[in-house]
N, C-alpha and C positions, 0 to 999 in steps of 0.2 A: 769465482765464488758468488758472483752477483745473481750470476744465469742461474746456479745451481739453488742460490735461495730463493730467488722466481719460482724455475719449478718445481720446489718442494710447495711452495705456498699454493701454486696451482693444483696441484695432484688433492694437498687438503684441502681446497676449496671444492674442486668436483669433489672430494668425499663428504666434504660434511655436505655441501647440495643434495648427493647424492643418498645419504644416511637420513637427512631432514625429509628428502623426498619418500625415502622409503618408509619412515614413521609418518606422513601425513597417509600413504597408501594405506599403513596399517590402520592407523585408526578410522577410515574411510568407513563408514556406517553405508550397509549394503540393505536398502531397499527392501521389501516384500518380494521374495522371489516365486512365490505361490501363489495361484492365480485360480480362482474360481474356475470350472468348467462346466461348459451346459449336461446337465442328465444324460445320459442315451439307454437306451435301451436296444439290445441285441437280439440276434435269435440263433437256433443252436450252434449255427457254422459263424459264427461272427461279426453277421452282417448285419447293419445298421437297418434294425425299425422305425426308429424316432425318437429325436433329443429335442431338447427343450432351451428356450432362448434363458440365458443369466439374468441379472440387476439391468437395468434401463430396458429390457428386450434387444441385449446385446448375444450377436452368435459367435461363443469363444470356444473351442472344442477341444478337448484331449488327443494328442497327436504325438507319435511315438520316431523314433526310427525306421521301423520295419515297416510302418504303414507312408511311409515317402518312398516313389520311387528316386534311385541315384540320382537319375538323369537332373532331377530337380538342383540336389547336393551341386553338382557339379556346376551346372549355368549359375546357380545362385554366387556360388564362391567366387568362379571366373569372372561375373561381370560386377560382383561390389565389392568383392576383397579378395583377390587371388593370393596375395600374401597372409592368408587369415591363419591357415597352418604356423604359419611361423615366427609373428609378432610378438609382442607381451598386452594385447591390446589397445596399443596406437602405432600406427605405421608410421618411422621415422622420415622415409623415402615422400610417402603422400602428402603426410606432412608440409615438408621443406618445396615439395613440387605446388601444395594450393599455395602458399606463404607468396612465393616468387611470383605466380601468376597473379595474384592480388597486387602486390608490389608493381608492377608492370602496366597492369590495366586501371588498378589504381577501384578495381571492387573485385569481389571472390568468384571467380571463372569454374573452377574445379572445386569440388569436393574432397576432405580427406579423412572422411567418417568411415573406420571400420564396422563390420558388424558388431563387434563385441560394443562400436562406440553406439550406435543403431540400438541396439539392448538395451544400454546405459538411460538411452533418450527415452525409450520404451518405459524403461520402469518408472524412471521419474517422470512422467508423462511434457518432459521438459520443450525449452524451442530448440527450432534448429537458425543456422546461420546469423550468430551474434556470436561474437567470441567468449565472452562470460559464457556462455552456455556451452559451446565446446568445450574450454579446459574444464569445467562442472560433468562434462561428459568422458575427455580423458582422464580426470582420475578416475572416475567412480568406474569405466570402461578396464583400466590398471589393477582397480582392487578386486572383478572379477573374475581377469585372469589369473591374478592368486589365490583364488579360491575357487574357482570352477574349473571343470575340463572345458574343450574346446566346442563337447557334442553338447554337454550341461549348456553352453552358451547359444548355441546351433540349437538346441529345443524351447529354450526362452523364447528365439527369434520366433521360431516355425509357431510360437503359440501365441503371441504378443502382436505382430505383425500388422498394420491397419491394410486394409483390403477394400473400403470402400461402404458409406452406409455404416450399416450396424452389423458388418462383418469385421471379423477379427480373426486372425489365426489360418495359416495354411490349411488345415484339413475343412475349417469351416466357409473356405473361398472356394476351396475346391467342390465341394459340394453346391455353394450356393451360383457360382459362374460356368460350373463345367460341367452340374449332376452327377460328379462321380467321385470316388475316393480317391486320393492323388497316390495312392499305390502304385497306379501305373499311367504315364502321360508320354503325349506325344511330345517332340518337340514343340511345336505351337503352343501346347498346354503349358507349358513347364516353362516358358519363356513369358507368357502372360503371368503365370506366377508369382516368377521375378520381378515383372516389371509394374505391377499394381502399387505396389506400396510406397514406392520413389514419388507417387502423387496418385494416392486412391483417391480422393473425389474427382480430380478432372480427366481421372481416366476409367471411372467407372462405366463398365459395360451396359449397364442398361440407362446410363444417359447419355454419357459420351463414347459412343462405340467407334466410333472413328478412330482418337485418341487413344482407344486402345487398342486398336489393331495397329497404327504406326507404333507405339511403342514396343508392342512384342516383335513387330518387325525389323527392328531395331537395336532386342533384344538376340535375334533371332541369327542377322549377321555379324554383330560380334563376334556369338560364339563360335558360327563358322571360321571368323579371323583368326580366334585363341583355339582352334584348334579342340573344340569339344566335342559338335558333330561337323557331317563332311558340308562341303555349299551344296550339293545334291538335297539337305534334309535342308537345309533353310532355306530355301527358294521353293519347297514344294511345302515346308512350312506356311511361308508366307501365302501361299494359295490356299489353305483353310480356310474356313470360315471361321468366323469370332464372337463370339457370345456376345446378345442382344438384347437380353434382359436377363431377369436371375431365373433358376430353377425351384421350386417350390423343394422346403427340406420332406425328406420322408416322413411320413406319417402312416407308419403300418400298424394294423393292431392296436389302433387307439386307445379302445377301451382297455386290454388287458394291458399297455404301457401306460396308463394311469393308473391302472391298481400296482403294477410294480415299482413306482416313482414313488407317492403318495408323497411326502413330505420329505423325502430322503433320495439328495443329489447321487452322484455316479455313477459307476457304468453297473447294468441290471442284464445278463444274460438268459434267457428267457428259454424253454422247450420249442420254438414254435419255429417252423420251418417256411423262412422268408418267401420263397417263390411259391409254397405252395398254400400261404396263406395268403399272397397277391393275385390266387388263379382264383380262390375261392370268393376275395371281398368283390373281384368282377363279376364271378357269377352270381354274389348274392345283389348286385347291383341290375345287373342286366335281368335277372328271374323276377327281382320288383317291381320292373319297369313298365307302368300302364297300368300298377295296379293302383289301389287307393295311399296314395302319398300320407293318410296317417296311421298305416298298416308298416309294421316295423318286424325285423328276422334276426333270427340267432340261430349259430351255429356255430358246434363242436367237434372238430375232428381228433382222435386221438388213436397211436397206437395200442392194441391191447396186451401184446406181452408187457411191454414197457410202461404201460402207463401214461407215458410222456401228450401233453397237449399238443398237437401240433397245428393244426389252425385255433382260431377261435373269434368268430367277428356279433361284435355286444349287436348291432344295429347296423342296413346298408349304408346308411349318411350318417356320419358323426356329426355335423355340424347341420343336419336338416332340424328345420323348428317342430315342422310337421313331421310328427310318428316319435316326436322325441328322440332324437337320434344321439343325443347326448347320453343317456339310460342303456347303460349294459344289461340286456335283454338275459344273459345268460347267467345273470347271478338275482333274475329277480325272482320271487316266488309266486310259483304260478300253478292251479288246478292242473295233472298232469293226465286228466279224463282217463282212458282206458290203458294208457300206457304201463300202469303196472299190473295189468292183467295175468302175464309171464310169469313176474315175482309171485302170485299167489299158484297160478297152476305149479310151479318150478318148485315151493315147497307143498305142495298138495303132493306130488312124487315124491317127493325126499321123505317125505313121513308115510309115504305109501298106503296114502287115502283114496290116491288113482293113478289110473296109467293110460298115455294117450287113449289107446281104446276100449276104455271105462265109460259103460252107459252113464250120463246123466241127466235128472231131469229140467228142459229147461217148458216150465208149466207155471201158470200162478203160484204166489206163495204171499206170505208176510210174516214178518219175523216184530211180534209185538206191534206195534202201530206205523212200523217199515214194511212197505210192501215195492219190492223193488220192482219195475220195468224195464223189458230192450230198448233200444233205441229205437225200434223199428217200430213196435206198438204190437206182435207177432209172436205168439207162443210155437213154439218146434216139437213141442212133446221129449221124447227120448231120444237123445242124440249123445253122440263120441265126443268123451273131452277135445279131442284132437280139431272137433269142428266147434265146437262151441267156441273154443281159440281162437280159429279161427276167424270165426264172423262173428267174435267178439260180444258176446252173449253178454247179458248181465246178470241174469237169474241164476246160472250155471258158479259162475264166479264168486258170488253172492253167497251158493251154497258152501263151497267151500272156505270161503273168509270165514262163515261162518261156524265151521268142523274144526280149523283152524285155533278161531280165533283172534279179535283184530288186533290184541296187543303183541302174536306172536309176529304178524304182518311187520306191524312198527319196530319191536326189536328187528326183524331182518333189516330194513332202510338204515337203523341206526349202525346195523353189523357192517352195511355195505358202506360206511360213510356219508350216507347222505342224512341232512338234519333237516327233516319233516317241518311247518310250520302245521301247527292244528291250534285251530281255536276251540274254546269250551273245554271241558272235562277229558272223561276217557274217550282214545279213538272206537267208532262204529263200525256198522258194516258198509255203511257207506266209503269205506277206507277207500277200496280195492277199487272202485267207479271213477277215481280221482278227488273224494271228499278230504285234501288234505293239501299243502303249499306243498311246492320242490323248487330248486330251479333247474336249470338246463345241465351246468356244468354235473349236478347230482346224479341227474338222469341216465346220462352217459355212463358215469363211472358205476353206475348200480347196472347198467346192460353191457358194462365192459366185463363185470363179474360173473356174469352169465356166461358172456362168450369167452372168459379165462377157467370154464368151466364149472364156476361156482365159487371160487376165489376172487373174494375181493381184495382190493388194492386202491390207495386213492390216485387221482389223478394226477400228475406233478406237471407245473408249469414255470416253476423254474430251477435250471440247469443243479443249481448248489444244494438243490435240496432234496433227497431219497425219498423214494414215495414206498415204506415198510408196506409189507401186507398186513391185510385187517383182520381176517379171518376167513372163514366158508361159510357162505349161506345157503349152499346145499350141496347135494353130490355131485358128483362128475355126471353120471348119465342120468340125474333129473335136467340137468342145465343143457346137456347135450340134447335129451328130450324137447325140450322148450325150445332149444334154437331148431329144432327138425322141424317141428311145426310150424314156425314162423317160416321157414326157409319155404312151407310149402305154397304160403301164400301167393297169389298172381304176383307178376311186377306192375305198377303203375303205367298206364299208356305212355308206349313212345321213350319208356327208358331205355332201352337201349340196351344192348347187348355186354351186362354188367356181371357177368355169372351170378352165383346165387345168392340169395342176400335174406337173411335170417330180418324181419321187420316188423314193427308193428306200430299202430296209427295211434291219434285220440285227437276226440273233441270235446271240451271241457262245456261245462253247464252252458247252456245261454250262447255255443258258436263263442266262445271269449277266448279262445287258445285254439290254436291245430301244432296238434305235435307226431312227428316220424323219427322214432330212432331203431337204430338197427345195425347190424356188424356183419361182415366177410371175412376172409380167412383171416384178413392181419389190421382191420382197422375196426373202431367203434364211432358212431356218430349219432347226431342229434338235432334236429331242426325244430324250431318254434318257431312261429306266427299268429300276428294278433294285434290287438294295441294297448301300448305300454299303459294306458290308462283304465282299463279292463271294460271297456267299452265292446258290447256286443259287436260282434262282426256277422251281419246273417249270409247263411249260406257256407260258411268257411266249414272243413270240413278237413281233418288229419290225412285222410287218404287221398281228396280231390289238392290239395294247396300243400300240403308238406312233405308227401313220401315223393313226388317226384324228383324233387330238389332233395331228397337222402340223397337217391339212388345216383343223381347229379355228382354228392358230393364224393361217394364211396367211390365212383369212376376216375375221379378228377384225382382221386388219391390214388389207386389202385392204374397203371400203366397197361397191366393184366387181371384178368381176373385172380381172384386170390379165394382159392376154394376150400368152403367150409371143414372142419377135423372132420377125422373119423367117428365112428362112437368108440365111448373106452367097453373093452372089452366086458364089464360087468352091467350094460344095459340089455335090458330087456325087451328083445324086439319079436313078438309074436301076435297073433290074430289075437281077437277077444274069446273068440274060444277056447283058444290055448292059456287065457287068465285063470290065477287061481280063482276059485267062484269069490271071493270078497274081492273083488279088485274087477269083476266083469260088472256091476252093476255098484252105482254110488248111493248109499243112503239107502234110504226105507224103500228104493227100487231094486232092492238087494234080494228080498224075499217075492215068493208069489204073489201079483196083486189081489187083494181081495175084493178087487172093484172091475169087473167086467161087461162089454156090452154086448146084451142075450141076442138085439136084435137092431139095425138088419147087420146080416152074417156079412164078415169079412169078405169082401171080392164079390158082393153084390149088386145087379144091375137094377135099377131102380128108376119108376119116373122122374122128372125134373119138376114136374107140373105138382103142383098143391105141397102139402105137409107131409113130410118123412116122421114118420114114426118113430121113436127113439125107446129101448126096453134096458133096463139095466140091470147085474145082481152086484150086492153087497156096495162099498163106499159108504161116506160118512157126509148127508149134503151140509151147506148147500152146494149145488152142482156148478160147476160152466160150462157150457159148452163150447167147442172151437172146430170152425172148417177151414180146414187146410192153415194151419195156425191163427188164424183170425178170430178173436172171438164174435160171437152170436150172441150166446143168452147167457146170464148168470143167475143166480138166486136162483137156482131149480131146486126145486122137493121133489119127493115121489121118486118111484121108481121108472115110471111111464110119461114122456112128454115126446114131443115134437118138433120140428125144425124147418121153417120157412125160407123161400126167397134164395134158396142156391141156386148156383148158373148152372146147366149145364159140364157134363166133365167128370174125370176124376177127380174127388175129393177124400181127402181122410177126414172123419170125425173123430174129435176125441173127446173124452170126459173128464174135467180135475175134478177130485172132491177136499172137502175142507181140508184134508191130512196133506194134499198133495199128490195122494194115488192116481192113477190114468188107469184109464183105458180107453183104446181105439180101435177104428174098422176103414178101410179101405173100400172105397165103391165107386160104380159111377153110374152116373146122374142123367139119362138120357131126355 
């Protein structure tokens, strides 16, 4: 009877132990289990551009299951808690096993901290090896295996973990010790893993590399022992080399992973395609090299059906003091010179004011107290839209802006998405020359419009967000017109065999900008150069400094050439002859000139020597006169004057009168 009241009092004693035990579990107040993570920023396949350090410039990272390889899972288990499967979060076995060797040696020889107890210490950033702090670590280790899963617990680790320095977290060790994403590790990697955090500072790699080569080696044959890999993988483990210092975190896409972060942590998935925006920031590095260090580049690559941004680099040196490398070059606004030349011929078609081979005159003019000039200083007389495009005329453009007019210019920029900066009142004619802000990324997407045949669309750069179309800013075969012509341009020296490439140049007022944008079959792009401070650059020049580097970029994108459409079947491709008569000649060049010259006769051979006699009928003075585009004389009266000082040669004379009227004669000069 005595036995049997013993162990009934026993059995209640383990129960009420046991009952008290389980209400201290319960009431067990569990920590913060969510833990700040550094920023990162992605790019469309998933790959890390650049994250950002948390509070103190601490690197803690978001880190999943799927982004660990097993191998890791596996060695980590087997060598600090093989029983982690199957405990309640204190191992009774390791337990009783440190207890004894303590007892024995008379100080604590072994450890008997599970992971989950590891967690426990982690959250509570607690000590280890004092006993008040272990049972403080088995309970709170008890109460969250009753409330966590196993892997819930297995990701706290992977994310909490000290690694050495101001690293924290498996995926953020992996990066900063091994440069690569712990998805996939050898053994050597994945045993260093392991064994980092059992004593990150003195076995940190880039101070104590020794230290932590024995311990992964150490690492290394156990698991051989337990049976995880064969002693074949650990012995040629152990022949590895072992990381010597940290690796620098990525830093792709700076600029545009700053405009995606801005004040708003988490992960940011971006349009921009990782490898092919690391071939471009090298090329934009190497293309700058030897040049003037406060000369700064931008550039925009993007698909055109798509939309999608796929490179995009603000500056070559983000961190240079000189060129401002800090200053995203491609959101700043900047004189876009002759670059929307396109835009004004492309709706000069669409409204069917002209057609590439539409006379126009490119002669004196002034439109009220604006008297525009080429760039060249060079009148051409009567020349094909198709070349004034080409060599970029300004008089020619001018007229048209002007048949146009400049607020129909500006609604098109705004049709296409891009937001103009203009100062003062209403935009002029000056528009069309580059009289107005844009930035880079604008630019592109108003030449993507072009080459999505006149469909605009805006750019999208990132992943979560639709890029609606906008409208049409002109027809299918005006924009296919525009890109023909551009297509026909030379390629810049020495670019290289890029198939054809639809482009065109500019150089803003004062050499302050050179810009090249331009498209092939499947991409659009855009290069500026300059300096961020709008500081003249002399000599810089859109054709000499920035089409080469397009043509660079459309290649580096393009594996093949990628050959321009077709035209849609309703463009108009015939001679000038074959033009209705309103469409063979632009403007007051439409009708018979009233101003012709009587004398000397066209195809005349003439001396060189003394004054050429000059006879005219009808115009309006006063006169100009120009040899072989150059002007000679202006302010002429009369109908009779003369012409000095020619070289030798064929020369064409021509005549402007106040209206703009010509006439010319072809001779030569003996």
């Amino acid at each position: 009877m005595k036995r049997l009241l013993a162990l009934v009092f026993c059995l209640w004693s383990v129960a009420f132990v046991r009952d008290g035990l389980d209400q201290v579990i319960d009431d067990t107040e569990l920590p913060v289990l969510v833990h700040g993570t550094a920023p990162e920023v992605r790019d469309r396949n998933g790959d890390l551009l650049r994250a950002y350090t948390i509070e103190d410039g601490l690197w803690r990272m978001a880190v999943s299951a799927d982004q660990v390889d097993p191998l890791f899972y596996d060695m980590l288990i087997a060598y600090e808690d093989k029983r982690f499967r199957q405990h309640i979060g204190v191992d009774p076995k390791a337990t009783l096993r440190a207890a004894w060797q303590a007892i024995r040696h008379g100080e604590i020889v072994s450890g008997a901290s599970t992971l989950t107890m590891q967690v426990a210490r982690l959250l509570e950033d607690g000590t280890t090896g004092q006993w008040a702090g272990k049972l403080r670590q088995m309970r709170l280790a008890l109460a969250l295996e009753r409330r966590l899963s196993k892997d819930q617990i297995l990701d706290l680790y992977l994310s909490l973990a000290p690694y050495g320095g101001n690293v924290e977290g498996l995926r953020a060790a992996s990066l900063v010790w091994l440069g690569k994403e712990p998805r996939r590790l050898t053994p050597a990697e994945a045993a260093l893993l392991v064994a980092l955090p059992q004593a990150p500072e003195s076995r940190r790699p880039d101070r104590h590399p020794k230290a932590a080569r024995i311990a992964r080696d150490r690492v290394l044959m156990r698991m051989a022992k337990a049976g995880v890999i064969s002693v074949e993988a650990a012995r040629a483990g152990q022949t590895d080399p072992a990381p010597l210092g940290r690796h620098p975190m990525p830093q792709i896409a700076p600029h545009m992973a700053d405009r995606a972060v801005g004040s708003t942590g988490g992960r940011h998935d971006l349009t921009l395609d990782r490898a092919l925006q690391l071939a471009l920031e090298d090329l934009t590095r190497t293309y700058m090299r030897g040049r003037d260090r406060r000369l700064s580049m931008a550039v925009v690559l993007a698909d055109i059906e798509g939309g999608d941004i796929l490179a995009s680099i603000g500056s070559p040196r983000y961190t240079a003091t000189e060129g401002q490398g800090f200053v995203d070059m491609t959101q700043a606004l900047r004189s876009p010179g002759s670059t929307l030349k396109p835009l004004v011929y492309g709706l000069a078609f669409d409204r069917g004011l002209v057609h590439p081979e539409t006379l126009i005159l490119d002669t004196p003019v002034q439109f009220g107290t604006y008297a525009p000039q080429n760039f060249d200083g060079v009148f051409r007389g009567e020349v094909a839209v198709r070349q004034a495009l080409q060599l970029s005329l300004n008089i020619p453009v001018v007229r048209l802006t002007e048949a146009l007019g400049p607020a129909q210019l500006m609604s098109a920029l705004r049709q296409a998405g891009v937001n103009p900066g203009l100062q003062g009142g209403a935009p002029g004619l000056a528009l069309s020359l580059g009289g107005v802000g844009v930035n880079l990324e604008d630019m592109v997407q108003l030449y993507g419009a072009m080459a999505r045949g006149g469909q605009a669309k805006p750019l999208r750069w990132r992943k979560d967000r639709d890029a609606e179309p906008l409208g049409r800013i002109m027809n299918r075969a005006s924009a296919w017109q525009v890109g023909h012509v551009l297509a026909g341009l030379m390629p810049p020296p020495q670019s290289g065999p890029r198939g054809r490439v639809a482009y065109k140049t500019g150089t803003s007022y004062g050499h302050r900008d050179a810009w090249a944008l331009g498209w092939n079959g499947r991409y659009v792009a855009g290069v500026w150069i300059g300096r961020p401070d709008g500081t003249p650059v002399p000599g810089a020049f859109g054709g000499d400094l920035a089409a080469p580097m397009l043509f660079e970029v459309l290649g580096r994108a393009s594996l093949r050439p990628a050959p321009l459409p077709a035209p849609p079947p309703e463009t108009l491709m015939v001679s000038r002859a074959a033009l209705p008569a309103p469409l063979q000649r632009f403007g007051e060049s439409q009708s018979q000139p009233s101003l012709q010259v009587t004398f000397p006769p066209d195809g005349a051979r003439l001396a060189a020597q003394g004054d050429i006699p000059i006879k005219l009928r009808g115009g309006t003075p006063p006169y100009t006169l120009l040899a072989n585009g150059a002007v000679v004389s202006t302010e002429l009266r009369g109908n009779a004057f003369s012409a000095s000082g020619l070289g030798a040669g064929f020369t064409t004379l021509s005549i402007i009168d106040a209206k703009g009227q010509s006439g010319r004669v072809s001779v030569e000069l003996r």
